[in-house]
Gaussian input, Z-matrix of N, CA and C with variables (Angstrom, degrees):
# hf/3-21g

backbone

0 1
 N
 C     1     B1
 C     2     B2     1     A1
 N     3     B3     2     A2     1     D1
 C     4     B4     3     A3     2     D2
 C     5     B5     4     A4     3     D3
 N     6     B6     5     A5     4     D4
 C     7     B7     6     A6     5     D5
 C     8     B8     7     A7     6     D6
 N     9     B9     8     A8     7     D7
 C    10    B10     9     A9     8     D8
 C    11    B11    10    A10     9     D9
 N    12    B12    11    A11    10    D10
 C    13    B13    12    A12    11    D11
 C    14    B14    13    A13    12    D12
 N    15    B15    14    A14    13    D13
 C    16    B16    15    A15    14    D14
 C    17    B17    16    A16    15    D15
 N    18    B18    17    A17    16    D16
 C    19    B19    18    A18    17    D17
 C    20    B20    19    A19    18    D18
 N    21    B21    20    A20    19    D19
 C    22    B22    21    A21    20    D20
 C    23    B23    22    A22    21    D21
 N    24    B24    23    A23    22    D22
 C    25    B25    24    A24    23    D23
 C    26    B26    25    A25    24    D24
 N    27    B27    26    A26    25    D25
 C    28    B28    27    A27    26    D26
 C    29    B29    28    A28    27    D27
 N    30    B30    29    A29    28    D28
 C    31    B31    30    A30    29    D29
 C    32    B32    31    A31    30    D30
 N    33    B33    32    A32    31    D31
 C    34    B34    33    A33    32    D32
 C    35    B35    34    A34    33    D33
 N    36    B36    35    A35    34    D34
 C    37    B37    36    A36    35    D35
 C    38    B38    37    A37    36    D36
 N    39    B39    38    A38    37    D37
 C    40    B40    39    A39    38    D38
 C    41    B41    40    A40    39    D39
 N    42    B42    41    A41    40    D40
 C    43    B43    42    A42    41    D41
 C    44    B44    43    A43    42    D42
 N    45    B45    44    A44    43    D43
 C    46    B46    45    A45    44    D44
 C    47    B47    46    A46    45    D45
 N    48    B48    47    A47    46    D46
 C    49    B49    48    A48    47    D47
 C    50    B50    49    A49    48    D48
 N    51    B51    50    A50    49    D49
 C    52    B52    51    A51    50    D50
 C    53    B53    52    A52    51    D51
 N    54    B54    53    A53    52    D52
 C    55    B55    54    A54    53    D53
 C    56    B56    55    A55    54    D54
 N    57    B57    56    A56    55    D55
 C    58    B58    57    A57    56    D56
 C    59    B59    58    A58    57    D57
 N    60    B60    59    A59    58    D58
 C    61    B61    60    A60    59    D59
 C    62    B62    61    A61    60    D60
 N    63    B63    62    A62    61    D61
 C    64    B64    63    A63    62    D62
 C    65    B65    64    A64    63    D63
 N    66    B66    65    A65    64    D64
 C    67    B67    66    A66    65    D65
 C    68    B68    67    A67    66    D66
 N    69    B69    68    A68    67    D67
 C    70    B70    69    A69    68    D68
 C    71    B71    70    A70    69    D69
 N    72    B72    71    A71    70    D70
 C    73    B73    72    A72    71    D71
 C    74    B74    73    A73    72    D72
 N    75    B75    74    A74    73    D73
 C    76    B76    75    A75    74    D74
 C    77    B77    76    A76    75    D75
 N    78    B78    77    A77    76    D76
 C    79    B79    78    A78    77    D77
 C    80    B80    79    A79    78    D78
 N    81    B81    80    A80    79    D79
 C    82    B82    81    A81    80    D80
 C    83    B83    82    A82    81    D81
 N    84    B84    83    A83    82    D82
 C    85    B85    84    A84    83    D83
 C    86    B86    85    A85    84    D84
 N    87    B87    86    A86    85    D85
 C    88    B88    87    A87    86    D86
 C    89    B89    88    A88    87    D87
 N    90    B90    89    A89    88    D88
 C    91    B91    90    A90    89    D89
 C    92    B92    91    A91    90    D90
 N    93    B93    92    A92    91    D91
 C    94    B94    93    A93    92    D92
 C    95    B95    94    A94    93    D93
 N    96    B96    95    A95    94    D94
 C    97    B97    96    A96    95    D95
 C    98    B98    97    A97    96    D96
 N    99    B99    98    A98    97    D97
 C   100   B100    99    A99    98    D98
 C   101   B101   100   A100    99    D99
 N   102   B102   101   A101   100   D100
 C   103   B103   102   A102   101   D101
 C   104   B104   103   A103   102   D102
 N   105   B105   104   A104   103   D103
 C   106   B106   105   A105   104   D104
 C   107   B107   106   A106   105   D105
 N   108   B108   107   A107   106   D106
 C   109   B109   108   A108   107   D107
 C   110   B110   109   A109   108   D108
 N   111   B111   110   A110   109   D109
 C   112   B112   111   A111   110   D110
 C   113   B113   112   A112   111   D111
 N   114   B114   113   A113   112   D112
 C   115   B115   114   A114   113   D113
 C   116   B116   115   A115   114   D114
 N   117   B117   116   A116   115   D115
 C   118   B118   117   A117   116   D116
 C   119   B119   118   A118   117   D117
 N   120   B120   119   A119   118   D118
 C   121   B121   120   A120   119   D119
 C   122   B122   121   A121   120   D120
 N   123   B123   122   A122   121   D121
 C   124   B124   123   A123   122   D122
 C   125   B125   124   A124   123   D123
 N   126   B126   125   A125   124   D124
 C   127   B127   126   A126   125   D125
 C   128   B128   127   A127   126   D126
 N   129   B129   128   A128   127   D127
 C   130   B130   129   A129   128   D128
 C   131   B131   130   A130   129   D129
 N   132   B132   131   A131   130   D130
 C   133   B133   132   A132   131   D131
 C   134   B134   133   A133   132   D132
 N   135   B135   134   A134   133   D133
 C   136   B136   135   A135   134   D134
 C   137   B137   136   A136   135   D135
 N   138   B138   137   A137   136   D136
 C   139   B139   138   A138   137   D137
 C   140   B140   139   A139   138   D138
 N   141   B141   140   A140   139   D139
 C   142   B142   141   A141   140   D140
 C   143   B143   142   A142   141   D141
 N   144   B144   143   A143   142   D142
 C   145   B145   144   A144   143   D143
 C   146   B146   145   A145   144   D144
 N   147   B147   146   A146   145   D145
 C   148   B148   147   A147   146   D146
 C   149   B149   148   A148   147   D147
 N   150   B150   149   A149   148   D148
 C   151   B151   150   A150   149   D149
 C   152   B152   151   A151   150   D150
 N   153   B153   152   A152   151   D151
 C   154   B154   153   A153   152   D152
 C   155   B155   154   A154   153   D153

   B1=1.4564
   B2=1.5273
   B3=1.5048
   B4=1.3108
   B5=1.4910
   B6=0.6580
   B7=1.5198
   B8=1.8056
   B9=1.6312
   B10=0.8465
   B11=2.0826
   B12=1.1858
   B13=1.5500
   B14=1.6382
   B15=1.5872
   B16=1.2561
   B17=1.6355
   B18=1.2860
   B19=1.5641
   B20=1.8247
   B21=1.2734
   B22=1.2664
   B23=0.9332
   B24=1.4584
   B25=1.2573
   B26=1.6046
   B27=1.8069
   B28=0.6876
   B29=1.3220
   B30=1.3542
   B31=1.8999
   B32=1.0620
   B33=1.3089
   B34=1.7599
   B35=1.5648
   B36=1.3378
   B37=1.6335
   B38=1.4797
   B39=1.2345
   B40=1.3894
   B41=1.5386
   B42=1.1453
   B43=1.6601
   B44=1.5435
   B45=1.7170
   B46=1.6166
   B47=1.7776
   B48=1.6059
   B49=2.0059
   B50=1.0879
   B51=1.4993
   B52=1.2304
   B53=1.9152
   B54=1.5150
   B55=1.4074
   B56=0.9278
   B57=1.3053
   B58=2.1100
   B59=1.2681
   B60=1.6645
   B61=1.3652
   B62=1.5636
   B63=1.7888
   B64=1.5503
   B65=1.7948
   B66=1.4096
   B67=1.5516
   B68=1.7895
   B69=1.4714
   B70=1.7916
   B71=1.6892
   B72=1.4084
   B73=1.4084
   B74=1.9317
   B75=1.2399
   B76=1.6874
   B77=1.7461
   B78=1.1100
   B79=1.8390
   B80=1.4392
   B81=1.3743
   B82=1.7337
   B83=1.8291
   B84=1.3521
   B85=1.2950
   B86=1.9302
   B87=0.9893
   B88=1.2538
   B89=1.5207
   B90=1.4364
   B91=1.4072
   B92=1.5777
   B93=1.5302
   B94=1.7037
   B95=1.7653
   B96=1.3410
   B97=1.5554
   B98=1.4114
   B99=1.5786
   B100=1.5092
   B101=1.1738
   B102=1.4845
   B103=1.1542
   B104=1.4452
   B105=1.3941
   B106=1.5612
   B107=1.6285
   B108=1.8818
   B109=1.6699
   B110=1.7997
   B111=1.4150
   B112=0.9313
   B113=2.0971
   B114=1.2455
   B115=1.5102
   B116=1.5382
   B117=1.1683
   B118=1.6669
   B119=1.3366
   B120=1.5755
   B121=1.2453
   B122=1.4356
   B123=1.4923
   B124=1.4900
   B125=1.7197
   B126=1.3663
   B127=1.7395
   B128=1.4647
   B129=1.2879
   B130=1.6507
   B131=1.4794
   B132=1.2658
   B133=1.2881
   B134=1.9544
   B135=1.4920
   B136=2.0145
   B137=1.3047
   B138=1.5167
   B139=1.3764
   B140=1.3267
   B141=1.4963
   B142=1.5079
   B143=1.8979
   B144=1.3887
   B145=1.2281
   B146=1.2502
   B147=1.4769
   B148=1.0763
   B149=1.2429
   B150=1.3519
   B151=2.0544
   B152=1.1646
   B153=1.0897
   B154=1.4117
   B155=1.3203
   A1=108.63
   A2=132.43
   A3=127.44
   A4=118.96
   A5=146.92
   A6=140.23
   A7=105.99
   A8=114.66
   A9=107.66
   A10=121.85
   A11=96.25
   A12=120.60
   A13=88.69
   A14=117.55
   A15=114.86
   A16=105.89
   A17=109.95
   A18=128.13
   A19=100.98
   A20=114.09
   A21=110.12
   A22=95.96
   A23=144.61
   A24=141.16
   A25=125.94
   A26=120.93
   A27=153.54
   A28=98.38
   A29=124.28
   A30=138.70
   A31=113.41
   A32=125.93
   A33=105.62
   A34=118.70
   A35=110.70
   A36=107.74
   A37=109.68
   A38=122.44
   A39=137.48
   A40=109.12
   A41=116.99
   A42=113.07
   A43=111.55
   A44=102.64
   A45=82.91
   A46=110.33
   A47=108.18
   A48=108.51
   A49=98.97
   A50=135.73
   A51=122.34
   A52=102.97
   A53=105.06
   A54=100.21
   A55=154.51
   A56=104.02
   A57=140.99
   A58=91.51
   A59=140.78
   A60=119.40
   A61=141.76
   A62=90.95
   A63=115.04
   A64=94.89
   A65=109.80
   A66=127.88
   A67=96.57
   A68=91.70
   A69=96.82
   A70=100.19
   A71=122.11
   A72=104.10
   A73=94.68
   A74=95.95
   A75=99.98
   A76=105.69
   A77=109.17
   A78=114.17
   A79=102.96
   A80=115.94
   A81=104.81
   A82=88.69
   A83=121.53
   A84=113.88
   A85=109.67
   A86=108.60
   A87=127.52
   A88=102.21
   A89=120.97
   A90=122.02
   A91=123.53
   A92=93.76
   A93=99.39
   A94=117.25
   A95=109.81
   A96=135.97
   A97=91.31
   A98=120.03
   A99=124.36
   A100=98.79
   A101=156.29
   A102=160.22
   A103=93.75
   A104=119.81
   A105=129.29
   A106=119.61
   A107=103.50
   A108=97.55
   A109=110.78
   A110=119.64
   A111=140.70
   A112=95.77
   A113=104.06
   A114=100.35
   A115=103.77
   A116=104.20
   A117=110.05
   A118=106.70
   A119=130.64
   A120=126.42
   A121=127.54
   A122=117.64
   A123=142.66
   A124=99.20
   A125=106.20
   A126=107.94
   A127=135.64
   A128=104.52
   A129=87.94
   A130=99.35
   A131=143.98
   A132=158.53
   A133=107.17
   A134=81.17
   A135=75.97
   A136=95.25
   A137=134.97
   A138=126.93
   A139=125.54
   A140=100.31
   A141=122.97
   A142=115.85
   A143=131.32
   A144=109.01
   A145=89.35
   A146=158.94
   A147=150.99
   A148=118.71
   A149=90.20
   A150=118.87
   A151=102.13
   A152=161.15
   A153=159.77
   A154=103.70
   D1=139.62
   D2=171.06
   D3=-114.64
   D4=173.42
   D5=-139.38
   D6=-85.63
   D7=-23.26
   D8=-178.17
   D9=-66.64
   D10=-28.21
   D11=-179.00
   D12=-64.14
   D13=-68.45
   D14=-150.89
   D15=-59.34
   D16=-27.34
   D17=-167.66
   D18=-65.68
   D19=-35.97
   D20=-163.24
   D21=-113.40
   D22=6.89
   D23=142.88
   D24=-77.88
   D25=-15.36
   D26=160.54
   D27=-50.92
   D28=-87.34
   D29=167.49
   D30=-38.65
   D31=-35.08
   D32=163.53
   D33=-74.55
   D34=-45.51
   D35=175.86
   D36=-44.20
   D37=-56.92
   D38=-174.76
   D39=-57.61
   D40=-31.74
   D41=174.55
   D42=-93.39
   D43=-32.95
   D44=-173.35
   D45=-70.48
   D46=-6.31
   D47=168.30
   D48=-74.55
   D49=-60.48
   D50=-151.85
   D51=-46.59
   D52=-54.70
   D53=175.57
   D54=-48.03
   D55=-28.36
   D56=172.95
   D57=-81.14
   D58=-45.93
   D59=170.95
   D60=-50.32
   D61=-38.60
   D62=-164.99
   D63=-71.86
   D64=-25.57
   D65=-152.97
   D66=-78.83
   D67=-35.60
   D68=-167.02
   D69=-104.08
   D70=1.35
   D71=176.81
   D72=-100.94
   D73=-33.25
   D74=174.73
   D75=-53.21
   D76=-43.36
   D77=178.22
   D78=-58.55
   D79=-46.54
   D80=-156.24
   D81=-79.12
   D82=-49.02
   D83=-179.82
   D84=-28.71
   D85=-56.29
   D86=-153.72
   D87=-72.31
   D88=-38.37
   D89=154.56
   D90=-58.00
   D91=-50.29
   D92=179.17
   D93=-48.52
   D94=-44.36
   D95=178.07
   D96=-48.25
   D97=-68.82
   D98=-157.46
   D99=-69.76
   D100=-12.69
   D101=-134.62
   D102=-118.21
   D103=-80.44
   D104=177.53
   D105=-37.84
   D106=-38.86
   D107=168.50
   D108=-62.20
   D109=-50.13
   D110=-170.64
   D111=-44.07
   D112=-50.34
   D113=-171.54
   D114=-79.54
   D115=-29.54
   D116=178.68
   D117=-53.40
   D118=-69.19
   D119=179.51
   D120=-57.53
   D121=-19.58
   D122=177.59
   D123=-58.68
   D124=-78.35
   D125=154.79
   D126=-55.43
   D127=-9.84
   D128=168.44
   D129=-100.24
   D130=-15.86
   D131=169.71
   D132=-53.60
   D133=-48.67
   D134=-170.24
   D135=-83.92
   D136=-37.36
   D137=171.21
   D138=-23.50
   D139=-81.19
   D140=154.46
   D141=-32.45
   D142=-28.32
   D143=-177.06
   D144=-109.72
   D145=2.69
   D146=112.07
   D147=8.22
   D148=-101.19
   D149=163.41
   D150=-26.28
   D151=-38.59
   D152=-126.62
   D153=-136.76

């Protein structure tokens, strides 16, 4: 192998993470999001049986 192979094999490893990263911070966002509604309705729920 001469450096040019290793070099551009180098740039694919390195891009196919960047992508698997963007993939798994986009996931946790997307949990975090569902999480906060989840507490949102939790508190407007006990509010409401409060009031009541």
């Amino acid at each position: 192998m001469n450096f040019d192979i290793l070099g551009n094999l180098g740039e694919f490893i390195g891009a196919v993470g960047v992508v698997l990263s963007l993939l798994l911070v986009a996931r946790r966002m997307r949990l975090g999001i569902e999480q906060t509604r989840r507490n949102t309705r939790s508190v407007r729920a006990a509010t409401f049986n409060a009031m009541v």
